[in-house]
C-alpha positions in Angstrom: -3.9 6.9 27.7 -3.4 9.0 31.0 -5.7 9.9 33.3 -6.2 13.3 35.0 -6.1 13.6 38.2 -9.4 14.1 40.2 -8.0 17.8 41.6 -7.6 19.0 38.3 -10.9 17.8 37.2 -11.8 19.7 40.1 -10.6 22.8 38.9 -11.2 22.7 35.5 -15.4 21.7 35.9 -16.0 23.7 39.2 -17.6 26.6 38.1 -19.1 25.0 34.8 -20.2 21.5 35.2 -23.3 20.1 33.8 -24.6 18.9 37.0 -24.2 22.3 38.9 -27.3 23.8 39.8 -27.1 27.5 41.2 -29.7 29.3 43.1 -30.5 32.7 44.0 -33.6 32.3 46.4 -31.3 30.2 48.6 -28.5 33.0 48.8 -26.6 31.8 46.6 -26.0 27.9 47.6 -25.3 26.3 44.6 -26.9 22.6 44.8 -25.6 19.2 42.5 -27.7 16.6 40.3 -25.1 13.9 40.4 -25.9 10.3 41.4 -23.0 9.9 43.6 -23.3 13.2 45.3 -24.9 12.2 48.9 -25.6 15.5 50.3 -26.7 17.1 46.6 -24.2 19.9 48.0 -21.7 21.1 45.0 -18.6 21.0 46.9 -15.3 18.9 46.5 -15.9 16.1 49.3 -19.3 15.0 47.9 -19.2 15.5 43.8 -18.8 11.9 42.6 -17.5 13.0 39.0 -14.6 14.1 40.2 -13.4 12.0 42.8 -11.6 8.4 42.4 -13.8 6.8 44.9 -17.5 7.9 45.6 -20.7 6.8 46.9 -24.0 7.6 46.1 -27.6 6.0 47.4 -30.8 6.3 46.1 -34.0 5.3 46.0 -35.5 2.2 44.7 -38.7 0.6 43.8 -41.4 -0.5 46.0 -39.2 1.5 49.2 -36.0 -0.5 48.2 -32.1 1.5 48.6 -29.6 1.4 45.7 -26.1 2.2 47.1 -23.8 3.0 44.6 -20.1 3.1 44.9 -17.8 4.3 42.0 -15.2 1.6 41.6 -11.7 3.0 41.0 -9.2 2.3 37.8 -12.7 2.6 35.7 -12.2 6.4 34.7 -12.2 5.3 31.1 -15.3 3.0 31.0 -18.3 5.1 31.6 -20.6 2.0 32.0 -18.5 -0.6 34.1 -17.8 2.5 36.4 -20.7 2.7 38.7 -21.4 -0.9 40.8 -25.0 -0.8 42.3 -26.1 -3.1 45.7 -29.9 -2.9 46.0 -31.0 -3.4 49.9 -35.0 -4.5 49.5 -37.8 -3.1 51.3 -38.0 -6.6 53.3 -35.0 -6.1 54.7 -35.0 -4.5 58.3 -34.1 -0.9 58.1 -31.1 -1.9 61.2 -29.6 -4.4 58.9 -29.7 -1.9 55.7 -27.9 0.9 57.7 -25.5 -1.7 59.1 -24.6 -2.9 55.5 -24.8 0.7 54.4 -22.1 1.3 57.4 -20.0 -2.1 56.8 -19.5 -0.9 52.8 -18.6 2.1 53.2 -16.4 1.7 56.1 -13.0 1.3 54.6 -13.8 2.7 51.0 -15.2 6.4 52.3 -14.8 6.7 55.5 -15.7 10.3 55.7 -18.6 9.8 54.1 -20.1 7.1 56.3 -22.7 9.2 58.4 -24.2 11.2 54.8 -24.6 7.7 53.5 -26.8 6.1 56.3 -28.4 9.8 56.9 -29.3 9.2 53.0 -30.6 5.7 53.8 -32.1 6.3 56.7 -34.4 9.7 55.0 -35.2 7.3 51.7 -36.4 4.2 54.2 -38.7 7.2 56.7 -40.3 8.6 53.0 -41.0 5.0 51.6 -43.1 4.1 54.7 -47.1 4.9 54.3 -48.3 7.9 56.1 -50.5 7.3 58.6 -53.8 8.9 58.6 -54.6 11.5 60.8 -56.8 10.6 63.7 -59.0 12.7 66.3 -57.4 13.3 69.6 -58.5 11.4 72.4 -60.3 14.1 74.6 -59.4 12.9 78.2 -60.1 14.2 81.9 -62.5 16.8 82.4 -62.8 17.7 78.9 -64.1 13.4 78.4 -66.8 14.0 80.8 -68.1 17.2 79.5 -68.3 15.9 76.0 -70.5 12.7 77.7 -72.9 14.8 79.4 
């Protein structure tokens, strides 16, 4: 069986794919739902449907990352298509964006700063907010409040 090629996938889904989201409060951006899409922007670059070789990363449980990379020559095999590294919440965030940058090195290179960018948003939103605390009144404004 032959395989299309990933331009004229391109060309044929662009205006009418099922993970195309349009909107018009955002003048017209029009925003993607795939897995493998790192900036969720519907352009060519970034839509992991259509391209050969893609990455995607996303969130885990208990403040884990998944990266996901598309491995090539698996058009035909929907689910031995996607491989999946999980990075755990253990892990120092340094060493995740390292391995993050080491992976995707010589597959994507163009995509290497999205990825970690990715990583690097998902590891800051995991984290537990900190409470807010009262300012610390200090100088003049200290010794007023004492008296």
């Amino acid at each position: 069986m032959a395989t299309l090629s990933s331009d004229l996938i391109w060309e044929i889904t662009r205006g009418t794919s099922s993970t195309l989201v349009k909107r018009k409060q955002a003048g017209g951006q029009q925003f993607s739902r795939d897995a493998l899409n790192l900036k969720n922007s519907y352009r060519r670059k970034y839509e992991g449907m259509v391209s050969n070789k893609s990455v995607g990363i996303k969130a885990g449980e208990d403040g884990s990352v998944i990266l996901l990379t598309k491995k090539p020559g698996k058009e035909n095999q929907p689910s031995a298509q996607i491989q999946s590294t999980t990075f755990g919440s253990k892990k120092s965030s340094r060493k995740t964006y390292s391995a993050i940058a080491n992976s995707t090195h010589k597959y994507r290179p163009d995509l290497l700063k999205e990825a970690v960018v990715r990583a690097s948003a998902i590891r800051k939103t995991s984290k537990p907010v900190k409470k807010d605390q009262p300012t610390k009144l200090r100088g003049a404004k200290a010794k007023a409040a004492k008296a």
